[in-house]
C-alpha positions as CSV (number, residue, x, y, z in Angstrom):
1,X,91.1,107.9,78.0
2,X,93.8,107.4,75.1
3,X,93.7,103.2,76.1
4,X,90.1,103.1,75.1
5,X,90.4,103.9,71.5
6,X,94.3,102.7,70.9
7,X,94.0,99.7,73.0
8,X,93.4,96.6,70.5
9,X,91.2,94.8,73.1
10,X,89.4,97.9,73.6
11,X,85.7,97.8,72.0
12,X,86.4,101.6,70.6
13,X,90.0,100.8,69.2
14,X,90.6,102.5,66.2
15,X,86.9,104.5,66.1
16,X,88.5,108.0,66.4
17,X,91.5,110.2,65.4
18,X,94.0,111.2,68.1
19,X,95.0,114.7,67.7
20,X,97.5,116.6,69.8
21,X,95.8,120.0,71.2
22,X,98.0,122.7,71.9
23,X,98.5,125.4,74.6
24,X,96.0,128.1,74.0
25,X,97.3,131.3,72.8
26,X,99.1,133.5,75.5
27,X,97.8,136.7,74.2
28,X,94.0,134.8,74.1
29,X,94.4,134.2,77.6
30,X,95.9,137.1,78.8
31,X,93.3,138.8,77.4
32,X,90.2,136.6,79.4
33,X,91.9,137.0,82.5
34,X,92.1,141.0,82.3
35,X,88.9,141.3,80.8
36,X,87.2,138.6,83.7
37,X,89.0,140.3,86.3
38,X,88.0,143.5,85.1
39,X,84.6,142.7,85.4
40,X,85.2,142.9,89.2
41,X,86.7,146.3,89.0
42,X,90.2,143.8,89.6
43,X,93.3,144.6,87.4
44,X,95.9,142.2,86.7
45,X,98.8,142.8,84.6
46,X,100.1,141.4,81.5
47,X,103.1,140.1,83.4
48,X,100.8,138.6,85.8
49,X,98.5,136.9,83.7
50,X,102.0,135.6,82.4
51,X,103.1,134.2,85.5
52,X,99.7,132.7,86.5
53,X,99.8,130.6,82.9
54,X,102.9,129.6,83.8
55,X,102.1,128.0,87.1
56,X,99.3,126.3,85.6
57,X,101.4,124.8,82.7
58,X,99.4,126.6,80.4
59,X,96.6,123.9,81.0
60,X,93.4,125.7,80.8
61,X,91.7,124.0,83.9
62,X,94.1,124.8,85.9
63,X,94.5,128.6,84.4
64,X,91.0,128.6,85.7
65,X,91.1,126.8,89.0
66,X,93.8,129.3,89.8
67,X,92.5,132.2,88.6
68,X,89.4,131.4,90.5
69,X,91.2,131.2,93.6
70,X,92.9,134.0,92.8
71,X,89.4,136.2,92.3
72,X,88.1,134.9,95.8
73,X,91.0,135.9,97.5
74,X,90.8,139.1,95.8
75,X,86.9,139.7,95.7
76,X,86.7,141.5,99.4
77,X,89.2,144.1,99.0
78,X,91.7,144.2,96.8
79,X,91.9,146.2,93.6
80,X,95.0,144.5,91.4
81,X,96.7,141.6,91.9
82,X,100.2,141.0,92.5
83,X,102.5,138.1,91.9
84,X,102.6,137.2,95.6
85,X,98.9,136.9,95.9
86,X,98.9,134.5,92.8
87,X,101.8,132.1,94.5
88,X,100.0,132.1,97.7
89,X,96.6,131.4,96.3
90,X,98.7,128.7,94.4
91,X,99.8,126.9,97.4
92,X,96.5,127.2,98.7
93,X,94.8,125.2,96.2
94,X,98.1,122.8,96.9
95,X,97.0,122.5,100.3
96,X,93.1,122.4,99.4
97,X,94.1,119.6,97.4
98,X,97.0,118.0,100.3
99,X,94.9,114.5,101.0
100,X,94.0,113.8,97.9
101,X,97.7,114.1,96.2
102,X,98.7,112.3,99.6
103,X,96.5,109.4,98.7
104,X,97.3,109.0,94.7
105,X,100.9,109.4,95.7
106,X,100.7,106.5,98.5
107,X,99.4,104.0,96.6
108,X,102.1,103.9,94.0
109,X,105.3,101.3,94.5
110,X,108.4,102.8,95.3
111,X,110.0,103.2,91.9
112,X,107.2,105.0,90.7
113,X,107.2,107.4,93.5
114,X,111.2,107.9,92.7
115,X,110.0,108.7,89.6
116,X,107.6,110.8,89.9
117,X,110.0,112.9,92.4
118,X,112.6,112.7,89.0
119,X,109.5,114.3,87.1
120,X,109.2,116.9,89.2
121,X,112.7,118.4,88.2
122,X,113.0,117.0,84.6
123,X,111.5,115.0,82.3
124,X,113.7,115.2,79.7
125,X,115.7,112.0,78.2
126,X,114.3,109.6,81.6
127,X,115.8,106.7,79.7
128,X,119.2,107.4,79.6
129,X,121.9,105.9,82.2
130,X,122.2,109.4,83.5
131,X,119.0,110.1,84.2
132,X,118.1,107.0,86.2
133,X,121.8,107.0,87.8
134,X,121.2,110.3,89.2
135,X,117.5,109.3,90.3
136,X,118.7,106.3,91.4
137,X,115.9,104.9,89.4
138,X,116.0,101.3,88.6
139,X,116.8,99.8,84.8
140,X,115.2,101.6,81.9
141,X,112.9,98.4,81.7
142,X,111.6,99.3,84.7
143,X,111.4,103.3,84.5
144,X,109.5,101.8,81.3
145,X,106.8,100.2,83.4
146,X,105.9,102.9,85.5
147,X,106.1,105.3,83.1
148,X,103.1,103.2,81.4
149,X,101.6,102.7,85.6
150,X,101.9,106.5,85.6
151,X,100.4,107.2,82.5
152,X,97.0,105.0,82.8
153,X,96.6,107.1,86.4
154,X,96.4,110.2,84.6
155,X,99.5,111.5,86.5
156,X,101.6,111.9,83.7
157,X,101.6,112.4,80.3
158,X,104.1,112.5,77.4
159,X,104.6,115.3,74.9
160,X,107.6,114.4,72.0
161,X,110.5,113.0,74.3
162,X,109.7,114.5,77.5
163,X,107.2,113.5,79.8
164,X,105.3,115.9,82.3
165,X,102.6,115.7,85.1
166,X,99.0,115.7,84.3
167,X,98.8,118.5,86.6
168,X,101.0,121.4,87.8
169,X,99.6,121.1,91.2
170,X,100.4,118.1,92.3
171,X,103.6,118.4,90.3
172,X,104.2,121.3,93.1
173,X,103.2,118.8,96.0
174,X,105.5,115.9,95.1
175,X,108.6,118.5,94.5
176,X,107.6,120.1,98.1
177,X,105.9,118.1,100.4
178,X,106.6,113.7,99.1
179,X,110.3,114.5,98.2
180,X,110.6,116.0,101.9
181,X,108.6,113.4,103.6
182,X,110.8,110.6,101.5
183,X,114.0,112.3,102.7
184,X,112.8,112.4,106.5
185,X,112.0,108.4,106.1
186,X,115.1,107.7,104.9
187,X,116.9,109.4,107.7
């Protein structure tokens, strides 16, 4: 979305202001979440709530996708929610989600599947010779040009110096199911 209005060749370059949006407010959500919930007859804690942000990067889609998933499982018979019923309904929509991470994952080149695998445990400083020594990434030329493949996907995106995924989920899928499915290829 950013290329259409900062791309020079782009008809709509230059015809709007990028602004940086921030994370909503943690007490804002926290309060949605009990008050939806509540609605129910569900309670979920402060510390909850907490924890469910966290897992969904602060990102409000994703705060609602899991929290959805969270109410369904909840819905039949439960009465408050607990931090293991938010991870598992986490990895459920992981799993609800498997083939289509599998596919956006298998059609990138090697070096931007390394990378994205490096993402998943930092993205902090991916320039430097440390960084792509211990990824075993290639040049910082190259880590340059998939960092720009991986950006016009929508798979990651860059806040400051750091880069991060697009979404927590599939962030959660390359760090547990690609990173073990490259190790067993290699072996």
């Amino acid at each position: 979305m950013q290329d259409m209005f900062m791309a020079k060749n782009r008809p709509f370059y230059n015809s709007a202001l990028t602004i940086q949006i921030s994370p909503l407010p943690e007490s804002d959500t926290i309060g949605f979440l009990t008050d939806r919930f509540a609605r129910s007859g569900i309670r979920i804690s402060e510390d909850n709530c907490r924890h469910l942000i966290r897992m969904a990067d602060n990102i409000p889609y994703y705060i609602q996708l899991l929290a959805a998933e969270v109410w369904q499982y909840m819905v039949p018979d439960m009465h408050e929610v607990r931090q293991e019923v938010i991870d598992e309904c986490f990895e459920r929509v992981v799993e609800l989600k498997r083939d289509y991470y599998f596919e956006r994952y298998d059609r990138l080149a090697a070096l931007q599947k390394r990378l994205l695998q490096a993402l998943s445990v930092s993205g902090e400083n991916i320039y430097s010779a440390d960084y792509i020594a211990r990824h075993r990434l290639a040049g910082a030329s190259s880590v340059q040009k998939a960092v720009a493949v991986l950006q016009d996907e929508g798979l990651i995106e860059k806040n400051d110096s750091s880069f991060f995924f697009a979404d927590p989920f599939f962030r959660h899928y390359i760090r547990n199911y690609a990173v073990r499915r490259y190790a067993a290829e290699r072996n």
